[in-house]
N, C-alpha and C positions, 0 to 999 in steps of 0.2 A: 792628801793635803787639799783644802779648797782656799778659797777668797771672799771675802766681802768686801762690795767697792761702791763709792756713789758721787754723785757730781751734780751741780746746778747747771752745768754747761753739756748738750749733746755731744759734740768733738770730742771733753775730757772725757767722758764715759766711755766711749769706745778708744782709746788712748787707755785707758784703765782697765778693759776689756781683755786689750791686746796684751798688755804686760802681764797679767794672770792667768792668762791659757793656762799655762805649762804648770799653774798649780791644783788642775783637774779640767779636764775635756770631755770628764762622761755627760753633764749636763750642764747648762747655763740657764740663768735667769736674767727678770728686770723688771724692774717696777715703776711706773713712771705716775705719780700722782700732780693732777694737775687741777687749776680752780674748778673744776668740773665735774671732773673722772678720774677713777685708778685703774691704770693697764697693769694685767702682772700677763707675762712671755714667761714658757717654760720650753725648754728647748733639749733636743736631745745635741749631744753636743756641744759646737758651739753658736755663739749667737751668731744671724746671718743679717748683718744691719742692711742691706739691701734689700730686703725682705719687710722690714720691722716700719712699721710706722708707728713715730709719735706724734700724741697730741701735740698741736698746736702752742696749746697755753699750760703745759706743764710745767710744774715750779722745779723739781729734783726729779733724780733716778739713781735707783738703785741696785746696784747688779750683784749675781753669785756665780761662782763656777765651784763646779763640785767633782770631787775624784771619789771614783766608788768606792764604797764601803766593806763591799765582799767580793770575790771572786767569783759568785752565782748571781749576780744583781744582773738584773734586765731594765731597762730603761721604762718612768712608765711616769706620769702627770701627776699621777696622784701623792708617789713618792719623792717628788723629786720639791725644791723649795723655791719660792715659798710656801709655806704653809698658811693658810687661813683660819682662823677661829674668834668668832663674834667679830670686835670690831679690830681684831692686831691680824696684819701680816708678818710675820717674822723668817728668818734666816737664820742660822747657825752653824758653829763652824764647832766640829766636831760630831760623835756616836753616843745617843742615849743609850747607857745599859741598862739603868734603871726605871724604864717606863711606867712599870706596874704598880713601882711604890708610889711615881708622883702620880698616876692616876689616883691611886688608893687616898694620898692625902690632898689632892686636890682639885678633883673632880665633881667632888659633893657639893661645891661650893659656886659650881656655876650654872647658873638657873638659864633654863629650858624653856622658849617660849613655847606656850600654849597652842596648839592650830585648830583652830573651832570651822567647823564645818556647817 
């Protein structure tokens, strides 16, 4: 079981934090987009707000905690959410089974910049 949680207020977020440990502790996240900058924290475990600095002039945040998927899962950046692609970060709560298909129908559809040398 995981969570998705988010707050305009730092206090609420970690108040949000705490109440959804218990529904996955292999990884956490957060995202904190601000007039300036996006931080996204990916965390094994949980998040260590002691640790964590946020911007300044952040407008919201958004946070994940995730419970693993398999019983062979090893903790690792890459897989762990959010996920990045072009201009979306996104989270999700749940297991894609079917990767291949939505690759298959819609992957063709998203253009590749160019890198000229």
């Amino acid at each position: 079981m995981c969570a998705i949680f988010g707050s305009f207020d730092r206090s609420m977020f970690e108040v949000l934090h705490e109440a959804n440990k218990e529904r996955g502790n292999f990884a956490s996240s957060m995202v904190t987009i601000g007039l300036e900058d996006v931080y996204i924290g990916k965390f094994e475990g949980n998040i260590d707000f002691d640790k964590v600095r946020y911007s300044s002039d952040f407008c919201y945040v958004t946070g994940h905690v995730q419970a693993p998927t398999s019983s062979m899962r090893e903790w690792s950046y890459d897989t762990s959410h959010p996920f990045e692609s072009l201009s979306w970060i996104v989270s999700h709560n749940g297991v894609l089974t079917n990767e291949s298909e939505i690759k298959k129908h819609y992957v063709p559809y998203v253009v590749n910049p160019v890198i000229q040398h």
